[in-house]
C-alpha positions in Angstrom: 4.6 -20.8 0.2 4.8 -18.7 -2.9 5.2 -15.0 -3.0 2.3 -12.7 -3.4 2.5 -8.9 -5.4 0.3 -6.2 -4.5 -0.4 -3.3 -6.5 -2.7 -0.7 -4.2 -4.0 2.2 -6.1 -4.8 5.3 -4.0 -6.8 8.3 -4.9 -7.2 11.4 -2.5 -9.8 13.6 -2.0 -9.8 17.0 -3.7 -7.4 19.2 -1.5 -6.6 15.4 0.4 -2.9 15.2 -1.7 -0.3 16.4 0.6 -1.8 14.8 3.5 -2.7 11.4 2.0 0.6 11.3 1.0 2.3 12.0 4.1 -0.4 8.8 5.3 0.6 6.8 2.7 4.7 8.2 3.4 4.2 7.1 7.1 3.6 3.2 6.3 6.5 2.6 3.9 9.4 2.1 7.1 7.5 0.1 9.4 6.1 -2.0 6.5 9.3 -2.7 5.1 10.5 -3.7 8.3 7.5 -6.3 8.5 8.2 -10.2 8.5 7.9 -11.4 4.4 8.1 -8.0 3.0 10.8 -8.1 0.2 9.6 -5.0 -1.5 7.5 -2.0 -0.4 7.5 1.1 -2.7 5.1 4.2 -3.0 5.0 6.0 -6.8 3.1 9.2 -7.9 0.9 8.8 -10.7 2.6 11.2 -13.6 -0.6 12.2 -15.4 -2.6 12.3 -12.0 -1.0 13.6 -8.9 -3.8 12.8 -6.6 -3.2 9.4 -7.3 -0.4 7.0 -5.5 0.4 3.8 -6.1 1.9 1.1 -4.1 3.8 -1.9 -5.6 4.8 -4.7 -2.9 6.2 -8.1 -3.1 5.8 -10.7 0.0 7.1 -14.1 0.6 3.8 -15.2 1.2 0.3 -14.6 1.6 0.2 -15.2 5.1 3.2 -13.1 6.0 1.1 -10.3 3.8 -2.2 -11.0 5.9 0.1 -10.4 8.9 1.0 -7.2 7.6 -2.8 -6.2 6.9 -3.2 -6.5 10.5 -0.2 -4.8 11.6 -0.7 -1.1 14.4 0.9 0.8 11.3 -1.8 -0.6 9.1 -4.3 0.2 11.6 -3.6 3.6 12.2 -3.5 4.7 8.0 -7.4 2.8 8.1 -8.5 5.0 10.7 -7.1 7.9 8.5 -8.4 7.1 5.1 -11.7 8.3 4.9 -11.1 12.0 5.3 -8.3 11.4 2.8 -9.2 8.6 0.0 -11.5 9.2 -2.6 -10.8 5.4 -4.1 -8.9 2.7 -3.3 -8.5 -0.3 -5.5 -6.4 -3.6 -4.1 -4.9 -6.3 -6.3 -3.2 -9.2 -4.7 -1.6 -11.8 -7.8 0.3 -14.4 -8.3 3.1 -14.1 -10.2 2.9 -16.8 -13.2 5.3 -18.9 -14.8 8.0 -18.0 -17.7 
């Protein structure tokens, strides 16, 4: 099993900020505390505040499929359209050298 990095790029809604980031606030414990995660960290854009940014690293992308499916998970999807205006997901593999 090799690790897996995901970069999640969130945008809120006009007005959506302070509440998509108390959503986005709200997975960082529980997620952290899921099997695999090694690193689970929510950033601000600088140059656009409705913007937030997740960077994670998992052992695997199992244990991260696991995580996709997790109540905490669930329960910020239920959420996101009244708050997300975009959402982009990257999952990579980290390369050699």
């Amino acid at each position: 099993m090799s690790q897996v990095a995901v970069v999640s790029i969130n945008t809120a809604k006009p007005g959506q900020e302070a509440k998509l980031e108390a959503a986005l606030q709200a997975l960082v414990e529980p997620s952290r505390r899921d099997a695999g995660c090694i690193t689970y960290d929510l950033h601000r854009d600088i140059k656009d505040p409705r913007t937030f940014v997740f960077i994670e690293l998992w052992e695997s992308a199992e244990l991260l499929q696991v995580h996709s499916q997790a109540a905490h998970v669930a329960v910020f999807r239920g959420q996101a359209p009244e708050l997300l205006e975009n959402s982009i997901l990257r999952v990579l593999d980290k390369l050699p050298g």
